[in-house]
VEXKOL-670887 format. One record per atom (N, C-alpha, C, CB): residue in one letter; x, y, z; residue number from 1; atom name. Coordinates in steps of 0.02 Angstrom, whole numbers, always signed. Glycine has a CB too. Example, Ala and Ser with C-alpha at 12.3 -4.5 7.8 and 13.67 -1.06 7.14 Angstrom:
REM residues 2
r;x;y;z;k;a
A;+660;-284;+390;1;N $
A;+615;-225;+390;1;CA $
A;+660;-165;+390;1;C $
A;+565;-224;+452;1;CB $
S;+642;-112;+354;2;N $
S;+684;-53;+357;2;CA $
S;+645;+2;+394;2;C $
S;+704;-30;+286;2;CB $
END
This chain:
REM residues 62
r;x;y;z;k;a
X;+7241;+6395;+9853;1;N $
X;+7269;+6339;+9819;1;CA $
X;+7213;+6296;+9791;1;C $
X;+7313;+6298;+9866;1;CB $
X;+7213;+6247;+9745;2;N $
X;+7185;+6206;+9696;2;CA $
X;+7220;+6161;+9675;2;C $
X;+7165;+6233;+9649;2;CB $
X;+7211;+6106;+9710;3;N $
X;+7237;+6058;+9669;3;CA $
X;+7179;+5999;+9633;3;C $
X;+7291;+6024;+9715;3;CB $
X;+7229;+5961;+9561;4;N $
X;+7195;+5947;+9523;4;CA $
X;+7226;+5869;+9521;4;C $
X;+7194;+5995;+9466;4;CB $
X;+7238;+5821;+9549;5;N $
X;+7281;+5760;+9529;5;CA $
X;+7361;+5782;+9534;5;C $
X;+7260;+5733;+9447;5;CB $
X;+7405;+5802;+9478;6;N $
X;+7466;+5819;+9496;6;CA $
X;+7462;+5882;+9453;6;C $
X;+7524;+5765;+9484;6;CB $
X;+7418;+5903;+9454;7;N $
X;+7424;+5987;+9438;7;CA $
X;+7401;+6044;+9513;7;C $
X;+7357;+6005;+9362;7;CB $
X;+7428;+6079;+9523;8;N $
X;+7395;+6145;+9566;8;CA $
X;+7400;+6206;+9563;8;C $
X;+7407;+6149;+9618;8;CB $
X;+7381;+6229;+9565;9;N $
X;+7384;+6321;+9556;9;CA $
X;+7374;+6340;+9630;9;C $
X;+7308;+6364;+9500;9;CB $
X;+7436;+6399;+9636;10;N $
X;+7445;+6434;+9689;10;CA $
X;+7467;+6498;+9681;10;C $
X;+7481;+6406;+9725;10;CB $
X;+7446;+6534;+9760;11;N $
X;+7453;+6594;+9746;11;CA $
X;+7504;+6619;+9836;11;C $
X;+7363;+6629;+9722;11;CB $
X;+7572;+6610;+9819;12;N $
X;+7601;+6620;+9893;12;CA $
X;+7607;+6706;+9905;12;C $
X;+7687;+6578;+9900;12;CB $
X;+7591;+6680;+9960;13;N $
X;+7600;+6762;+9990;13;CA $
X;+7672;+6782;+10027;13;C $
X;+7539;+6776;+10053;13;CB $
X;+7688;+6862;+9980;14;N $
X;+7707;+6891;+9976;14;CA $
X;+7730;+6926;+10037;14;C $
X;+7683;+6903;+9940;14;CB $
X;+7774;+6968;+10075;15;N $
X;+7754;+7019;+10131;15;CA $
X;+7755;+7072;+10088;15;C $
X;+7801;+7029;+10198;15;CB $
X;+7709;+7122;+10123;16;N $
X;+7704;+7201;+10096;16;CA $
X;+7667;+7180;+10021;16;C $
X;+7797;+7251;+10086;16;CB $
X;+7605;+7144;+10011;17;N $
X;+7594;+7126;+9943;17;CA $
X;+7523;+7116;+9966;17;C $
X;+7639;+7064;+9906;17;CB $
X;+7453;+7135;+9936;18;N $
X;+7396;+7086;+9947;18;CA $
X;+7380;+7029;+9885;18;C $
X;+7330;+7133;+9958;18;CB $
X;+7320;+7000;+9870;19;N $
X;+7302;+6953;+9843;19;CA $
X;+7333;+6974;+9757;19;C $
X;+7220;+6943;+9862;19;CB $
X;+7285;+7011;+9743;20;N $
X;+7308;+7049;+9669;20;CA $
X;+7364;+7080;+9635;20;C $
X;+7280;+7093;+9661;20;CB $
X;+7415;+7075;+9691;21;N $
X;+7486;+7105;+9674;21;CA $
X;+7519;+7036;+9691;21;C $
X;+7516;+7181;+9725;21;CB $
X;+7496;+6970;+9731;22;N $
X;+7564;+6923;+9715;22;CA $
X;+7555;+6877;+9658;22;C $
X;+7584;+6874;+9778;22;CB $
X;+7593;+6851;+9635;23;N $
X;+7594;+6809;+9602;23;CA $
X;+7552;+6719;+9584;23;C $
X;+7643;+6819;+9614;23;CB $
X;+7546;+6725;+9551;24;N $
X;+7488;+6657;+9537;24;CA $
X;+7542;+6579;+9492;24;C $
X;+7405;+6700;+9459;24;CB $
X;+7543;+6535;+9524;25;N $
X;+7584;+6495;+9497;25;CA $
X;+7540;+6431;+9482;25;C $
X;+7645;+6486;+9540;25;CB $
X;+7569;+6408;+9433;26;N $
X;+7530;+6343;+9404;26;CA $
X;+7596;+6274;+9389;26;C $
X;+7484;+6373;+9314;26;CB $
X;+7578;+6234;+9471;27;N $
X;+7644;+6187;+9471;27;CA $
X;+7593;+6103;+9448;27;C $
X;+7697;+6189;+9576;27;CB $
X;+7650;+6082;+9407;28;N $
X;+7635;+6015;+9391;28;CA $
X;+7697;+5971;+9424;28;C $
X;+7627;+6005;+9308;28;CB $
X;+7662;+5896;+9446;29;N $
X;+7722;+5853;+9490;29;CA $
X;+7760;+5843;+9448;29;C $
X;+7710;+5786;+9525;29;CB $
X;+7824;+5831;+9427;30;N $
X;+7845;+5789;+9414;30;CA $
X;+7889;+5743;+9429;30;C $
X;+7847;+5800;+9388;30;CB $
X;+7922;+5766;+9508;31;N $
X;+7948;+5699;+9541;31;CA $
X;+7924;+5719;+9602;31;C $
X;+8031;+5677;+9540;31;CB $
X;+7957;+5671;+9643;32;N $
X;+7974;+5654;+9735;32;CA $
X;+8016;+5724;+9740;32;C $
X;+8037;+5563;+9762;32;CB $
X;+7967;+5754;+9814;33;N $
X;+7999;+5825;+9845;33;CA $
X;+8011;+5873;+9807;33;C $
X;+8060;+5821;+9875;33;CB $
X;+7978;+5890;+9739;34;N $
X;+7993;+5966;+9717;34;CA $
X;+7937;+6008;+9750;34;C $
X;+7993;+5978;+9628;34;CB $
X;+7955;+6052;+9712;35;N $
X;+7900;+6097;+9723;35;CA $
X;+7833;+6089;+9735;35;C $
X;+7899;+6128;+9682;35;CB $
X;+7786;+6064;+9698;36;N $
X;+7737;+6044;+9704;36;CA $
X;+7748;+5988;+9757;36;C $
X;+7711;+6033;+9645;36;CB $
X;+7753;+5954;+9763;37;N $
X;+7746;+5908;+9847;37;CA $
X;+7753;+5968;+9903;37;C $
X;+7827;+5837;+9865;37;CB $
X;+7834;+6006;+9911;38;N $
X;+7827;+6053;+9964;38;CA $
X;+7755;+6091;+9980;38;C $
X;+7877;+6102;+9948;38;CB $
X;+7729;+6127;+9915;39;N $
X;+7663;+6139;+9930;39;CA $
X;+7611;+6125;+9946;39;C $
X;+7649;+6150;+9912;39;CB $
X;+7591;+6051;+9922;40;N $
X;+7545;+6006;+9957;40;CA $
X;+7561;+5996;+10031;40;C $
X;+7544;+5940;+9924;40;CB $
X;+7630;+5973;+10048;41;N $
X;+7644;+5949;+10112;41;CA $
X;+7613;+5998;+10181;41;C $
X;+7725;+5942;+10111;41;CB $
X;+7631;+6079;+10145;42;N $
X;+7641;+6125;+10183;42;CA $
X;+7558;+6152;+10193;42;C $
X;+7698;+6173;+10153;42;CB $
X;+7527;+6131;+10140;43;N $
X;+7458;+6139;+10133;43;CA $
X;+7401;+6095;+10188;43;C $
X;+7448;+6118;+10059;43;CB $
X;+7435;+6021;+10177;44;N $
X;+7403;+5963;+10207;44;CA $
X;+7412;+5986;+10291;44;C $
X;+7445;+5883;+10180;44;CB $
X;+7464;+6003;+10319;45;N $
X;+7488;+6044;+10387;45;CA $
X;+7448;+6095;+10410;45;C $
X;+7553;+6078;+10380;45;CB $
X;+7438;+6127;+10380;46;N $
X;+7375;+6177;+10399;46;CA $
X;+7303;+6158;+10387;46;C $
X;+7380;+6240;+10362;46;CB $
X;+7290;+6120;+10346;47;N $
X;+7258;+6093;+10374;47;CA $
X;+7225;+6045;+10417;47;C $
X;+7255;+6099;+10360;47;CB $
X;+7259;+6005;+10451;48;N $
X;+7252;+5951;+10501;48;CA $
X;+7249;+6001;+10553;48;C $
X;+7313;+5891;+10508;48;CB $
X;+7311;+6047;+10553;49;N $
X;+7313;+6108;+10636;49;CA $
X;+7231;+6140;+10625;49;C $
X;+7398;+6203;+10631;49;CB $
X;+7188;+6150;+10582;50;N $
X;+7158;+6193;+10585;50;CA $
X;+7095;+6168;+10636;50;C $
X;+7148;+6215;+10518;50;CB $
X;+7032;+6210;+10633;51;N $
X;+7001;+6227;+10691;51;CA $
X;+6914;+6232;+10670;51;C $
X;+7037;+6301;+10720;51;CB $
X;+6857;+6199;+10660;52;N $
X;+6802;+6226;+10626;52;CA $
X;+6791;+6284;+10660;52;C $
X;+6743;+6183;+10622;52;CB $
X;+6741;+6331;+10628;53;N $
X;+6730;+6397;+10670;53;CA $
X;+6661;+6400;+10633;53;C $
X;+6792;+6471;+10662;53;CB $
X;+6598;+6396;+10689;54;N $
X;+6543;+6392;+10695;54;CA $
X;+6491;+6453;+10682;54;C $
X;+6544;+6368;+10748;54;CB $
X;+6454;+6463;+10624;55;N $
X;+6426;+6540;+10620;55;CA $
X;+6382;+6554;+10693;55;C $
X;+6368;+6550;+10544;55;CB $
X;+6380;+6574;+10715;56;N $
X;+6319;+6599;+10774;56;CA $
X;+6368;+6597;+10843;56;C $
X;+6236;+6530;+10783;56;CB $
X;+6417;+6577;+10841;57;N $
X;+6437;+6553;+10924;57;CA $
X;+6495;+6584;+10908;57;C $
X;+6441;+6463;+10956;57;CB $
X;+6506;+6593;+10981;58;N $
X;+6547;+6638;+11040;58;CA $
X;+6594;+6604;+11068;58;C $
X;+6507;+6663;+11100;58;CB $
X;+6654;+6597;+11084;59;N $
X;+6680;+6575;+11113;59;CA $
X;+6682;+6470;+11114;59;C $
X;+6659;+6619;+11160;59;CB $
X;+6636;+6444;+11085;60;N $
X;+6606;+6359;+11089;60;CA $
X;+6536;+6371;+11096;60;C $
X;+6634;+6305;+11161;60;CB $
X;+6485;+6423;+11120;61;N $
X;+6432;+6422;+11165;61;CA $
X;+6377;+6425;+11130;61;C $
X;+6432;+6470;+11213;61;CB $
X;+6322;+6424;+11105;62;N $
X;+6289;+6424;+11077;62;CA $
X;+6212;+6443;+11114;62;C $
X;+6305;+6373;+11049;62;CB $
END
């Protein structure tokens, strides 16, 4: 995903599909809760859950 102000380009995944076979979409806002918000929202969610992951270390250990 890429977002630009109220433009973003996305690329949702598919099952049974990799990167180059799904589809590439280019959403602009134009109100409250369409599409483009769902995607941000669902975007902003994964990333808050997410996790840094450290090159060199094992388990936390260093």
């Amino acid at each position: 995903m890429f977002r630009f102000d109220d433009d973003m380009i996305v690329t949702p995944l598919l099952t049974h599909r990799i990167g180059h076979d799904a589809p590439t979409l280019h959403l602009r806002r134009h109100q409250d809760d369409g599409m483009f918000d769902r995607f941000a929202s669902h975007v902003e969610e994964l990333w808050t859950r997410g996790t840094p992951v450290w090159e060199g270390e094992a388990d936390g250990q260093a």
